[in-house]
C-alpha positions as CSV (number, residue, x, y, z in Angstrom):
1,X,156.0,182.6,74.0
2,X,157.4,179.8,72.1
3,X,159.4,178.5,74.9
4,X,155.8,178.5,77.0
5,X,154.2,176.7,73.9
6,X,156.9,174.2,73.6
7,X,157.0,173.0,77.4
8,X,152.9,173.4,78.0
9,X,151.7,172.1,74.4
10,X,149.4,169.1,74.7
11,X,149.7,165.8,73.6
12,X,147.3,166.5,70.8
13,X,149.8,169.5,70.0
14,X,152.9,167.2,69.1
15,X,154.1,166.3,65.8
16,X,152.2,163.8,63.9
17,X,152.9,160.7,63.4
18,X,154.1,158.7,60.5
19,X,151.7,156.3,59.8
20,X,153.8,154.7,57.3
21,X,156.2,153.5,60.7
22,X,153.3,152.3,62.7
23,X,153.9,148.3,62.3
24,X,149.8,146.9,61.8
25,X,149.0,144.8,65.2
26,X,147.1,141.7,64.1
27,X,144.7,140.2,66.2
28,X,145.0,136.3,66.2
29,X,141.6,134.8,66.2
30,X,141.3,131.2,68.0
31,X,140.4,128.9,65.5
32,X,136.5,128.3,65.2
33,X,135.5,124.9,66.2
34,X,133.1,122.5,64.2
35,X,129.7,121.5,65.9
36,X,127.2,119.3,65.2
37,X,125.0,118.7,68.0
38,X,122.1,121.4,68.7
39,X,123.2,124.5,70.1
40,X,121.2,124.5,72.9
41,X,122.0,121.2,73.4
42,X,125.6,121.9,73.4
43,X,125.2,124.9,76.1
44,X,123.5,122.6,78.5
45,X,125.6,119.8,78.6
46,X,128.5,122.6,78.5
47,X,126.9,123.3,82.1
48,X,126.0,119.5,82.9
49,X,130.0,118.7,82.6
50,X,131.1,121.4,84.3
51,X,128.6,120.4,87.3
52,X,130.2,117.3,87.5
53,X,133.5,118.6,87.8
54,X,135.0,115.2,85.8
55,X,136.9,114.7,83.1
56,X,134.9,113.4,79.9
57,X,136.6,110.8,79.3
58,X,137.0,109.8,83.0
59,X,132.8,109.9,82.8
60,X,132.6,107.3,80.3
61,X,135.1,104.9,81.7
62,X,133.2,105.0,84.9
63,X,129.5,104.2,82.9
64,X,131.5,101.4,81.3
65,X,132.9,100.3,84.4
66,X,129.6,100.5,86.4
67,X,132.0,102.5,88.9
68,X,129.0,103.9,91.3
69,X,132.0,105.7,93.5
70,X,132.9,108.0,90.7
71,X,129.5,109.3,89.6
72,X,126.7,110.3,91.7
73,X,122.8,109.7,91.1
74,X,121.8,113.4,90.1
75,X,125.2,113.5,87.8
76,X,123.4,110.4,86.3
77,X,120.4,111.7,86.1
78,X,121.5,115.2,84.4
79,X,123.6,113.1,82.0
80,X,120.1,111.1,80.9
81,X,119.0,113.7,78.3
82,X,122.4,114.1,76.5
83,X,122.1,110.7,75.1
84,X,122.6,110.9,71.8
85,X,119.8,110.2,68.9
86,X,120.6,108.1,66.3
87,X,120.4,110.9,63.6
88,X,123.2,112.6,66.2
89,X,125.9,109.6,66.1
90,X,125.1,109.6,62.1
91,X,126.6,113.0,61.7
92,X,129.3,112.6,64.1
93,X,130.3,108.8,62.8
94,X,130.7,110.2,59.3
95,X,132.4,113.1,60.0
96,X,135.0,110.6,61.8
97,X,134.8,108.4,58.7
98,X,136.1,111.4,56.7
99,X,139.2,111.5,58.4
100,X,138.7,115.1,59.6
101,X,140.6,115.6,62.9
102,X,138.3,115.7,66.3
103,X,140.3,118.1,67.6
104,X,137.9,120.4,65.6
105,X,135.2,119.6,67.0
106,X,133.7,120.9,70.5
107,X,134.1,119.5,73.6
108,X,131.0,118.8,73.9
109,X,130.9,117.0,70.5
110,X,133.6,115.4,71.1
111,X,132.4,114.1,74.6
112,X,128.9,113.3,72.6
113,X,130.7,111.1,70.5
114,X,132.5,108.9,73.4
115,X,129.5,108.6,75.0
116,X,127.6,107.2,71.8
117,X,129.7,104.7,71.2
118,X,129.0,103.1,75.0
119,X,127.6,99.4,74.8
120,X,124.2,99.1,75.9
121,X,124.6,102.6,77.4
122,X,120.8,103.6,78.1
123,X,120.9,100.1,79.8
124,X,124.1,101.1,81.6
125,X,123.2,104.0,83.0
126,X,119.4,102.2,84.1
127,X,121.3,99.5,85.8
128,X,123.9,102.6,87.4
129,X,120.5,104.2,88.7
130,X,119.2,101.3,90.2
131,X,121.6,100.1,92.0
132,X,122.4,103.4,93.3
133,X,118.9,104.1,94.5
134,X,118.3,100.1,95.8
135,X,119.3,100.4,99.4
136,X,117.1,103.8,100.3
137,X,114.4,102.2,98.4
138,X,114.7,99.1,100.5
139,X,115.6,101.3,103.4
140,X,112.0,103.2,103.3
141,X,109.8,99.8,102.3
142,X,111.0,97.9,104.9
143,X,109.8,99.9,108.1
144,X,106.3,100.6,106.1
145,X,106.2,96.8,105.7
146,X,106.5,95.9,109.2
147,X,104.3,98.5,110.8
148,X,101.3,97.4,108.7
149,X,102.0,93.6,109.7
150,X,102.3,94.6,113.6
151,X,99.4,96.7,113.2
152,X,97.2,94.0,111.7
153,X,98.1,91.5,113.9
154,X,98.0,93.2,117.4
155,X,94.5,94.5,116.0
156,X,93.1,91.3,115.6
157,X,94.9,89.9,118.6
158,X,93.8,92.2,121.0
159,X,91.7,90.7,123.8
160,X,91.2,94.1,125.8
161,X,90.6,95.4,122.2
162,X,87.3,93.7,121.6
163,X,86.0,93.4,125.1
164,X,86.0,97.8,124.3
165,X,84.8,97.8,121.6
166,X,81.3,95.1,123.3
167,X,80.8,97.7,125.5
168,X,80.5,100.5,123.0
169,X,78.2,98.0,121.2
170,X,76.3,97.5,124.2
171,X,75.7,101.1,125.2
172,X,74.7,101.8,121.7
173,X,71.9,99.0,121.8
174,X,71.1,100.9,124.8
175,X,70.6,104.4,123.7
176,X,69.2,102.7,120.0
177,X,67.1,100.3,121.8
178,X,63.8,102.2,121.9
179,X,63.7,102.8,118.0
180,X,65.6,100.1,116.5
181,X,65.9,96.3,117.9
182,X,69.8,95.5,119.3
183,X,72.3,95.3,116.8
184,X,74.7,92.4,116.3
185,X,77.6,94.7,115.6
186,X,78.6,98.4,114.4
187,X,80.8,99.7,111.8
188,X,84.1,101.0,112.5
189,X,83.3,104.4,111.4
190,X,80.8,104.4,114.6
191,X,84.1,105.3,117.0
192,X,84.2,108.9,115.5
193,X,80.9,109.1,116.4
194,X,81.1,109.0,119.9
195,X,82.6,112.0,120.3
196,X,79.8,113.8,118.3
197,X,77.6,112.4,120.6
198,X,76.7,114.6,124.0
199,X,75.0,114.1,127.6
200,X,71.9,115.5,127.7
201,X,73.5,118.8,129.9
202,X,76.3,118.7,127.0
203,X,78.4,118.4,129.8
204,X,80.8,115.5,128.1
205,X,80.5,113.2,125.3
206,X,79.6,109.5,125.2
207,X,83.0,108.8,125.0
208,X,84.0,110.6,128.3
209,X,81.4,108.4,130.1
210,X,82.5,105.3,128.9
211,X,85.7,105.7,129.9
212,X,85.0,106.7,132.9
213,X,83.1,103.7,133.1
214,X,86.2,101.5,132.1
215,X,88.4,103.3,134.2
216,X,85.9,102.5,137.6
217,X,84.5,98.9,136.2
218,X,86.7,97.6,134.0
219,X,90.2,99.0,135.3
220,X,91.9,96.0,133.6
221,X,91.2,97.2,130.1
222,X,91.6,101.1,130.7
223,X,95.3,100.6,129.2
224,X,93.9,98.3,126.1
225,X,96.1,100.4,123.6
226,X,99.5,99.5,124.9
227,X,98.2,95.7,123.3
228,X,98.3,98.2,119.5
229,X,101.4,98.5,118.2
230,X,102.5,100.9,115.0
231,X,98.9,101.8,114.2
232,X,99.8,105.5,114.0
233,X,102.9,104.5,111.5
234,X,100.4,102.3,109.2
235,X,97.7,104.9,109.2
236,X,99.8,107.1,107.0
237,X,101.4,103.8,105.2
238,X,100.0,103.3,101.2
239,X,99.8,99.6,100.4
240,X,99.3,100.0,97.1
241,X,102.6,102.0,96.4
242,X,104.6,99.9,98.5
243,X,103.8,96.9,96.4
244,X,104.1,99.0,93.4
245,X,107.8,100.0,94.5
246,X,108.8,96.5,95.0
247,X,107.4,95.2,91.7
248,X,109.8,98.1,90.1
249,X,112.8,96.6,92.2
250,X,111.9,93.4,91.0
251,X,112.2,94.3,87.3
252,X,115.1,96.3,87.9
253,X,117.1,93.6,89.7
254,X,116.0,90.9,86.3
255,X,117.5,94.0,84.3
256,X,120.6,93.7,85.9
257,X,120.6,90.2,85.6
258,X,120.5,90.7,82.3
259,X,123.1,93.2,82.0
260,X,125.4,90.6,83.9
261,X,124.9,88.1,81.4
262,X,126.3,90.3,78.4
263,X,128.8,91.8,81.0
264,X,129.8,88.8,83.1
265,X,133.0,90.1,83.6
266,X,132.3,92.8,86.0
267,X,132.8,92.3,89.5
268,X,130.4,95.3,90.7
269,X,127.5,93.6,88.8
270,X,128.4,90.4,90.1
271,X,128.8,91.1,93.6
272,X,125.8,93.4,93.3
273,X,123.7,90.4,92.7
274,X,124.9,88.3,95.1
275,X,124.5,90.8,97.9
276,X,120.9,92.1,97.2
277,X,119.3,89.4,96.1
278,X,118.1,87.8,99.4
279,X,117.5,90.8,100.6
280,X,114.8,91.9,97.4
281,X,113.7,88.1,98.0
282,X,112.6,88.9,101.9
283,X,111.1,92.1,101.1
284,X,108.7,90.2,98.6
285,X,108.1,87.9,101.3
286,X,107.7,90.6,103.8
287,X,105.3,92.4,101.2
288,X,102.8,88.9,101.2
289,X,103.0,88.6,104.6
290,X,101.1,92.2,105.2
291,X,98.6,91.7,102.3
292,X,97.9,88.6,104.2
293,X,97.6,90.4,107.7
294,X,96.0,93.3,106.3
295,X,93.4,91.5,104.4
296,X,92.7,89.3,107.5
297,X,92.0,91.9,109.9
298,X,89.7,94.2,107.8
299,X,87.9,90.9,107.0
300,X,87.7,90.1,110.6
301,X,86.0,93.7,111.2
302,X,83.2,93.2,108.5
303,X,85.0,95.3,105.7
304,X,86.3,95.0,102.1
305,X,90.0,94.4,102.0
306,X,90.3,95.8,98.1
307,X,88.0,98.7,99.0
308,X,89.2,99.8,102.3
309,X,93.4,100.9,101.9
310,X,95.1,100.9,105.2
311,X,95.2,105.0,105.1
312,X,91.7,104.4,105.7
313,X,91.5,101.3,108.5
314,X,94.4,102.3,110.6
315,X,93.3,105.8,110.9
316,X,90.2,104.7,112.6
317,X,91.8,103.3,115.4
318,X,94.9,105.7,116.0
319,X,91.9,108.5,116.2
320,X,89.6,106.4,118.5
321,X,92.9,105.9,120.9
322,X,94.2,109.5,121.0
323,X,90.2,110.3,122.0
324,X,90.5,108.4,124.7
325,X,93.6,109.0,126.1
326,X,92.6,112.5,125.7
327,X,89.7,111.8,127.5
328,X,91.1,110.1,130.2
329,X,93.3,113.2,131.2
330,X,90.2,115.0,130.8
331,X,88.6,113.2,133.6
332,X,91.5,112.7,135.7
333,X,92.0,116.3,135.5
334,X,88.3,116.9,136.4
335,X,88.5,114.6,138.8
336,X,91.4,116.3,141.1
337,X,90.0,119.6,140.6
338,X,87.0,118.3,142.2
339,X,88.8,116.9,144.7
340,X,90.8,120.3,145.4
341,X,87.7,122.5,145.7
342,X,86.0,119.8,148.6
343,X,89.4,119.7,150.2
344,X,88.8,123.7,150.2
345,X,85.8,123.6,151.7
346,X,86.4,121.5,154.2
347,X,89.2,122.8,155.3
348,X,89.6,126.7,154.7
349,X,92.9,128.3,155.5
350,X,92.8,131.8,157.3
351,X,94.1,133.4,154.4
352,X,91.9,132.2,151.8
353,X,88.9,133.3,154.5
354,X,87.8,136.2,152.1
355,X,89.1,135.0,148.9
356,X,86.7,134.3,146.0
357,X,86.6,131.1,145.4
358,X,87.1,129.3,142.2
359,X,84.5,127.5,139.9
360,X,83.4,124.4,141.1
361,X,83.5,121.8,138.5
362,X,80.0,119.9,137.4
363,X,79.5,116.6,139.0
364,X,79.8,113.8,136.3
365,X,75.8,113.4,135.4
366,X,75.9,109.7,135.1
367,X,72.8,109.2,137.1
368,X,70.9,111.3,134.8
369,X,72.1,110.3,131.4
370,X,71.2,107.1,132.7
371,X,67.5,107.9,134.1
372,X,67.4,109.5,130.4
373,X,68.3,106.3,129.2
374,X,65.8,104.3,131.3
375,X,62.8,106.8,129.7
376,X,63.3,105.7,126.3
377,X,63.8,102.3,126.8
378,X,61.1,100.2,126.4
379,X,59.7,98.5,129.4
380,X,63.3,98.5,130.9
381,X,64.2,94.9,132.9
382,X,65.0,96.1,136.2
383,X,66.3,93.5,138.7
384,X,65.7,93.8,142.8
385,X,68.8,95.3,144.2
386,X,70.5,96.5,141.6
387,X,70.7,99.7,139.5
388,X,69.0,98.7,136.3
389,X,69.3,97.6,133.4
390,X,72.4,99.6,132.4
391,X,74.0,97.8,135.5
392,X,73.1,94.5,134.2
393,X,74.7,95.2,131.1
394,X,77.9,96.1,132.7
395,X,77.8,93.1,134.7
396,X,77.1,91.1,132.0
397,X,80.1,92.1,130.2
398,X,82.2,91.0,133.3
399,X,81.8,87.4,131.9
400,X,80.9,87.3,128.4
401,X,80.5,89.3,125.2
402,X,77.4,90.7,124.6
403,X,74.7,88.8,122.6
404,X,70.8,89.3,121.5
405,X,68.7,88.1,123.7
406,X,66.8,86.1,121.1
407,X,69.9,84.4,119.7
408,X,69.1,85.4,116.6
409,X,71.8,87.4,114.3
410,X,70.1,90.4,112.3
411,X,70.2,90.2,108.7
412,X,71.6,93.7,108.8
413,X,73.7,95.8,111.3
414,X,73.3,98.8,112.3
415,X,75.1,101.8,113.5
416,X,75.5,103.1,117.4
């Protein structure tokens, strides 16, 4: 049995040890480093640097040497809060003043204190950001610019434009004319109105039948929106904040001048200047141009340039010309179905001979909005050989704009 204990005995089971032989393993602790900075602080620009995936010292060299290659604008912009106070470069200054090593400090206050001791460095890293961001920022005016300027102008220039917008007038003097005497003009929220307004079988909208009068009298002007141009871009286009944006490029492009002047010996600032100014110059020029335009055409419609922003004046006229485009397929559509189902009767095919046959679609009632119209018009000039006095308008405004009979303008207008 002691053979059986001696091969089978556990570990637990052998001799003990001497614990006077066992040589003491001592555990060799990193040396602790000094901090200054908060703790937080210090964790988050721990992760900042890391993000950047640069070199400390590298960082700072490229903020002193304005190199925009080397840092990007979020690094820049995470590097913004670890600027240090002045109660932060206090502490680390005099703890350099005492001669104590910096290799004792933490990374991060040792990149704190490199980065402190930057020239001008909250102006650095301002000039950094705007040059970094100038181009997009020039980039996104510029288009916004020149829709609201091609807008405005092919608004106001539109012949086709305004010889619509006297026949809406003159059907509304129509329809008004037995309540209210004729109106000189209508506001330009009146268009939205026209779709609101129905035939008497609610059949279509006023709209529908004037352009399906334009499209059989006035043929020439059914196409009056290819004279707008960018109208849809300007209706969602902010005046305000684009001349906003530019002020802000025009202070940041006198900071840089600035910074040049201390700094005249960098070539990035330099040719910086020399390359974007023209260009900041012709957006400011581009800018008066469309207050100019802008403030011309409302004007020209009757309405307050500094109460009525562009989001709200373009809009008016993109809606008005997607209603009427949308209205035209309407009717063309109508229009061949109509012509299918006579083309069906006339001619049935053998196979169709017991077929149901589809819908027919209601004749335009053009004849009896207007014979509605004629009952509420007072005393309604009718001329001998000719349809009335709806067809006098439209003949009328063959050859000129529509005017008041009397020659005198209202005081007020009013709305169709």
């Amino acid at each position: 049995m002691e053979m059986f204990e001696e091969q089978f005995k556990t570990r637990a089971q052998g001799n003990p040890t001497d614990l006077s032989k066992v040589k003491t393993k001592t555990t060799q602790k990193a040396p602790s480093k000094t901090s200054l900075i908060d703790a937080n602080k210090a964790k988050n620009l721990a992760i900042t640097l890391r993000k950047g995936g640069m070199n400390p010292s590298n960082i700072c060299t490229a903020i002193e040497t304005y190199d925009q290659q080397s840092l990007s604008l979020d690094f820049l912009e995470l590097l913004e809060p670890f600027i240090p106070s002045d109660f932060e470069m206090k502490l680390l200054k005099n703890y350099e003043k005492e001669g104590r090593p910096l290799e004792e400090l933490t990374l991060e206050d040792q990149f704190v204190l490199r980065f402190g001791k930057i020239p001008r460095l909250n102006q650095r890293i301002n000039t950094l950001t705007f040059m970094g961001n100038f181009p997009e920022t020039v980039k996104r005016l510029q288009p916004q610019l020149n829709s609201i300027i091609a807008a405005s102008m092919s608004i106001k220039s539109s012949a086709k434009l305004k010889k619509i917008l006297e026949i809406v007038l003159a059907f509304g003097n129509y329809m008004n004319s037995s309540k209210r005497g004729a109106a000189y003009g209508f506001r330009l929220q009146s268009l939205d109105l026209l779709l609101e307004t129905k035939s008497t079988d609610r059949s279509q909208t006023l709209l529908h039948f004037i352009t399906n009068i334009i499209q059989e009298k006035y043929s020439d002007l059914a196409n009056f929106h290819t004279e707008l141009h960018f109208v849809d871009k300007a209706a969602v286009v902010s005046l305000d904040s684009i001349l906003q944006d530019i002020r802000s490029l025009e202070r940041g492009m006198e900071m840089t001048k600035k910074e040049f002047l201390v700094q005249d010996d960098s070539p990035v600032l330099k040719e910086f200047i020399k390359t974007n100014s023209e260009q900041l110059e012709s957006l400011v020029k581009d800018s008066k141009t469309a207050q100019e335009a802008y403030g011309s055409v409302v004007e020209y419609f009757g309405e307050n340039p500094k109460t009525t922003q562009p989001s709200m004046f373009f809009p008016l006229f993109a809606r008005f010309v997607k209603a009427y485009k949308t209205a035209q397929q309407e009717i063309e559509h109508k229009k061949k179905m109509e012509l299918e189902s006579r083309e069906a009767k006339e001619s049935p095919s053998p196979n169709r001979a017991g077929s149901q046959k589809g819908p027919m679609m209601p004749k335009m009632p053009q004849m009896d909005l207007i014979a509605e119209l004629k009952k509420r018009q007072v005393r309604p000039p009718v001329r001998e050989g000719k349809d009335g006095a709806l067809e006098d308008i439209i003949t009328d405004l063959r050859n000129t704009p529509y005017r008041r009979t009397d020659g005198r303008r209202p005081a007020q207008r009013q709305d169709t």
